[in-house]
N, C-alpha and C positions, 0 to 999 in steps of 0.2 A: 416292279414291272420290267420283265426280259426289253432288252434292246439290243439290235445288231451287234455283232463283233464279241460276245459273251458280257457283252455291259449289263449294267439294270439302273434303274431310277427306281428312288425311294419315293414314294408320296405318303405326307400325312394326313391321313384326314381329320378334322377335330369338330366333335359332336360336343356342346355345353351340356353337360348333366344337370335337369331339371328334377327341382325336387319336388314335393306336393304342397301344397299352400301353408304355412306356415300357421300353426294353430294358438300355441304360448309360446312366451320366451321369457327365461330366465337366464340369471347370471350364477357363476360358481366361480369360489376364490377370491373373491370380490372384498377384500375387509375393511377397507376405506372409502371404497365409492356409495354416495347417499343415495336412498333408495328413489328421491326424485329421479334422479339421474335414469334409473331402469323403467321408472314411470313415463317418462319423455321419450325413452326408446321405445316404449310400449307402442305411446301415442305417434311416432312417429311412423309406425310400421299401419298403424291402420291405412296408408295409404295405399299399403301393398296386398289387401284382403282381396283374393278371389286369383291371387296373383303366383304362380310361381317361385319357389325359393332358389333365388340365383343370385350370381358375383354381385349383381347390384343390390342385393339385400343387405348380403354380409356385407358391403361398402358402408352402407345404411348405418348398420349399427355401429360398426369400427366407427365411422366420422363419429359420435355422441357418446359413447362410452372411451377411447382412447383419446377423443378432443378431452375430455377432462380434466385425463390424468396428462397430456402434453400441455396445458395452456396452465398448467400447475409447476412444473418443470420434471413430473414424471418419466422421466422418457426409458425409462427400465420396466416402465409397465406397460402390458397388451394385452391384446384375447392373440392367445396360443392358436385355439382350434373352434370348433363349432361339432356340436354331438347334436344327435337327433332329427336330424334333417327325413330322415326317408318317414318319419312318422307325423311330420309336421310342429313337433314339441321343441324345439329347440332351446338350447343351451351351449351360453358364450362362456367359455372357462378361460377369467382372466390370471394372468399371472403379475404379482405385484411384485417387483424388484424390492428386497430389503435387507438393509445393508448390513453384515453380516460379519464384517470382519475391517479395520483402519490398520493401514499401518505405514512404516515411511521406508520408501527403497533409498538408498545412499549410491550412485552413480558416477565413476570415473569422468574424467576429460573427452571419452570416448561413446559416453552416455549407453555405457555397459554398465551392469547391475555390480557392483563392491563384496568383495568379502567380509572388508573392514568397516567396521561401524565408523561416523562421523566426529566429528568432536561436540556439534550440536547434540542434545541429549534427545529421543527420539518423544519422551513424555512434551519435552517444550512443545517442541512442534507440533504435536496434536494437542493442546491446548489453544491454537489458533484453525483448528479445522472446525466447520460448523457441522459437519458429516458426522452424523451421530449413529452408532450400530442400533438395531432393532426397529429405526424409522425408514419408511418409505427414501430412498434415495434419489435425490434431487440434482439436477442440472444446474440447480440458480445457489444450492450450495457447493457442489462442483467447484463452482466459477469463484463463489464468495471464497473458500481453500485456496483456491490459487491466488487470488488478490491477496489473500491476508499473510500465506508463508511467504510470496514473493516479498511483499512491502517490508519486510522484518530486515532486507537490504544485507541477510547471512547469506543467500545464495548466488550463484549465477545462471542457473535454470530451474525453473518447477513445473512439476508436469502430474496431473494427474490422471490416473487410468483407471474407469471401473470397468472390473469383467464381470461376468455372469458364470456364477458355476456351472461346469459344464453337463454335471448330474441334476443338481436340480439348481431353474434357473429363474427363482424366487430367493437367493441366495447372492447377494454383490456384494464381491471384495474390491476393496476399495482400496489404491495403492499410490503414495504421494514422494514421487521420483524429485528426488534434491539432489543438485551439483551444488556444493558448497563452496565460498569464494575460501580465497585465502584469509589463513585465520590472521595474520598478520602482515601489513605493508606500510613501507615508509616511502614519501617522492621530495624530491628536490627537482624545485623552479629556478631557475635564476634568470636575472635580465639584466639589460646596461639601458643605461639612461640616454639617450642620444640627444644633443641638441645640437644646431648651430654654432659655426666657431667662424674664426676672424673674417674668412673669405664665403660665408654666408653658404658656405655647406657643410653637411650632420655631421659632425665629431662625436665621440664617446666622453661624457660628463667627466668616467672614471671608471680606469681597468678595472676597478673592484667592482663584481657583482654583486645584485642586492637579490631578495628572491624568496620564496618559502621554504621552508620544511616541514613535510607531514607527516604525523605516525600514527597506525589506529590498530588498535588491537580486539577484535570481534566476539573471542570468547574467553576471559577472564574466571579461570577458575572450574573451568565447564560449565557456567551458569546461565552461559552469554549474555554474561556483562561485556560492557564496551568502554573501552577509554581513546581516544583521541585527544592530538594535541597537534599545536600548530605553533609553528616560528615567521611573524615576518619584519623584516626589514630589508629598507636600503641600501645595505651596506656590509657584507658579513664582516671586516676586520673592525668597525666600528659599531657595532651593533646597538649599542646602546643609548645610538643618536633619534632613530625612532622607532624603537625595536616594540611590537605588541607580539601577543601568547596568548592562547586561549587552550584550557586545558579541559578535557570535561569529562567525566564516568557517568556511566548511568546502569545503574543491576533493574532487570525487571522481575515480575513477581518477586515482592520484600514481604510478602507473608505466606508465600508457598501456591505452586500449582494450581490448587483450589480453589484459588481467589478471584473470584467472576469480575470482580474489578480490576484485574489487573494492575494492581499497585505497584508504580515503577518509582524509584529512588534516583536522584540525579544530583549531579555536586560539579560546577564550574570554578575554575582559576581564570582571571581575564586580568589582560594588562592591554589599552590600546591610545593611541596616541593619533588627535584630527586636527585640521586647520579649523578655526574657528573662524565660521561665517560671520557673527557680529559687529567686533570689532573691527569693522573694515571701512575707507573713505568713501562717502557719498560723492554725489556727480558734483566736479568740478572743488571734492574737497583738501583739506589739508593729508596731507601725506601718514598714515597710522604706523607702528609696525607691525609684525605677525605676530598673533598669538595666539596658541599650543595650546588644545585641548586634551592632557592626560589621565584619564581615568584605569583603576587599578582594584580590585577586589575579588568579589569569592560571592556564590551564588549555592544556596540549597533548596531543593524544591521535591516536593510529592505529587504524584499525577495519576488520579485514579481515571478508570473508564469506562463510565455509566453505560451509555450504548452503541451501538459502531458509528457515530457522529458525532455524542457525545462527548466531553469529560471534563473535569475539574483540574483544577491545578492550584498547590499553597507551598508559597517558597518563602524564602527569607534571603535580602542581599546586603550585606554589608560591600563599601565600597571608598575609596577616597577620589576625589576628583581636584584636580591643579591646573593652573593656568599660568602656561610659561611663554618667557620670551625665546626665541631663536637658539641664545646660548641655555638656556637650560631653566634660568633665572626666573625666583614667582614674580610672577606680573597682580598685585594686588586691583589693581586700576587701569583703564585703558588709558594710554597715551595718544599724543598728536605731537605733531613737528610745531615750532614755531619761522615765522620768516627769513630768522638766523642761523636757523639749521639746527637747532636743538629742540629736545624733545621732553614736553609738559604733561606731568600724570596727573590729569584732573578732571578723567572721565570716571564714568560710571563705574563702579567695583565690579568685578569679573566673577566672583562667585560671592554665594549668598553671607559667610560670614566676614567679606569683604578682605580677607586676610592671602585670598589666590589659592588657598588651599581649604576644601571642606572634606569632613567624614562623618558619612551616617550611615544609618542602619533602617532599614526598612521592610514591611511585610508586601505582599505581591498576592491576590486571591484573584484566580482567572478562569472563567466558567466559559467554556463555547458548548452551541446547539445546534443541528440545523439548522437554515435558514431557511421562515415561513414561506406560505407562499399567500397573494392575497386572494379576492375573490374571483379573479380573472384564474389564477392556475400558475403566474408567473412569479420568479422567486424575488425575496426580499431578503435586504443585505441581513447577514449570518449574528445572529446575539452575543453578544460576552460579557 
């Protein structure tokens, strides 16, 4: 529309294109949705008999045929288009996302796409993806992908992306973005023991730190096996005053890829060294001394994994356990002071073969499930 000064003003006008009453409907492309489902859309449309085909029809039908496939975690699947409108026949052509291709992108610090492969093997990693090719592609396995590569505790970002091919978009590639931690790290803790000194302010115990050391190593082999170990005490020049270790490996799948149980191998070293709660003066009693709970041994165990809740576990632990005094010494028996200032071992023996020192060997069979739930819908504690 001219306006003064050589201006103009656009105006739209917008007429709804009305189409003729809607007569059949059917579906195309459709290979998983059940034929109730176009039965319900049928029935649902008889509301709109004698009525015009308009945005509020196709609304109609989108809410029951894509509520389906969304409240499923389809969300790769829709009606494309609608044919047939000017003749009253209509036809929803859905398209079903399916998935068509997995694979793992490997990602710098920069979360730029890698030249260089990882050192994780890319077969592991989709061995924890539940995104399977040639199935409808799902949201809720999406999500399941992400929880499972993240929890494997190899990386420091996971991300996944499905696209839609851009020729035909019944076709999702499915692409699982890992930032890998470092394959290898050690940390040193240290601390000073602070307490009270002559004039009742903190002093330092002892310039000697006492503290941790850790080292863990992620992928062993390429297999991503893991080893871990750990150093602590209070005292690094004397270490041996109450020095504990714990060493541990564990290789997953020990019978190869394939293995829908996931059969993981694992082997502990443990040395650890506690104040023993027992042994100790009741109210208003005679004075005890400290005794040193040291326990020392090695741990072998198998852990399969029935369902993603489930799993079994069968180990074997040999171990020795001692009970010392202060200086080092087996403590066979608990002591008490007498009123002279000396001290009487004529308590209860400290371990079972009464000698301060036991070793055995024992099996360990540990099943967890789910926890039920009762008839109300709330959960009850987890079974083992």
């Amino acid at each position: 529309v001219p306006e003064k000064k050589g201006k103009f003003r656009v105006v739209f006008d917008f007429v709804e294109k009305r189409y003729p009453e809607i007569k059949t409907f059917a579906v195309e492309g459709a290979k998983v949705l059940p034929k109730a489902i176009v039965e319900e859309t049928n029935a649902k449309l008889e509301a709109y008999r004698g009525q015009a085909f308009t945005m509020e029809t196709m609304a109609a039908i989108k809410n029951v045929i894509e509520g389906w496939y969304q409240a499923r975690g389809f969300g790769l699947s829709y009606i494309s288009h609608f044919t047939g409108m000017p003749t009253g026949n209509v036809v929803a052509h859905v398209v079903e996302g399916r998935t068509s291709k997995v694979g793992v992108v490997y990602v710098d610090e920069d979360g730029n796409p890698s030249e260089k492969k990882g050192s994780i093997p890319e077969a592991f990693i989709l061995k924890h993806c539940p995104v399977e090719v040639g199935t409808l592609y799902s949201m809720n396995d999406g999500r399941k992908t992400l929880q499972n590569v993240f929890a494997l505790e190899l990386f420091d970002n996971v991300q996944v992306f499905p696209r839609q091919n851009e020729k035909d978009p019944s076709r999702v590639e499915v692409d699982v973005m890992v930032r890998e931690k470092p394959v290898q790290t050690a940390d040193l803790e240290m601390e000073w023991q602070v307490a009270p000194g002559d004039n009742n302010r903190p002093s330092l115990v002892s310039l000697v730190p006492g503290g941790t050391i850790t080292y863990e190593h992620r992928n062993l082999q390429g297999r991503a096996a893991t080893l871990a170990a750990s150093i602590n005490t209070k005292n690094f020049l004397a270490p041996s005053e109450d020095l504990s270790y714990r060493l541990i490996y564990s290789i997953p799948y020990i019978h190869g890829l394939d293995d829908r149980k996931k059969t993981k191998l694992s082997g502990t070293i443990f040395n650890s060294r506690k104040l023993c709660g027992v042994f100790t003066p009741g109210p208003s009693g005679d004075e005890v001394p400290v005794v040193w709970i040291d326990r020392s041994g090695a741990k072998l165990a198998i852990t399969e994994q029935y369902t993603r809740a489930s799993q079994g576990s069968l180990g074997i632990v040999a171990q020795e356990v001692s009970t010392l005094y202060e200086n080092g010494a087996l403590c066979s028996r608990g002591m008490r002071s007498t009123p002279f200032g000396q001290y009487i071992a004529d308590g209860p023996p400290t371990t079972l073969g009464g000698t301060g020192k036991d070793r055995m060997v024992y099996a360990c069979l540990l099943y967890t499930s789910p926890s039920p739930r009762d008839q109300r819908g709330s959960r009850m504690p987890a079974s083992a």
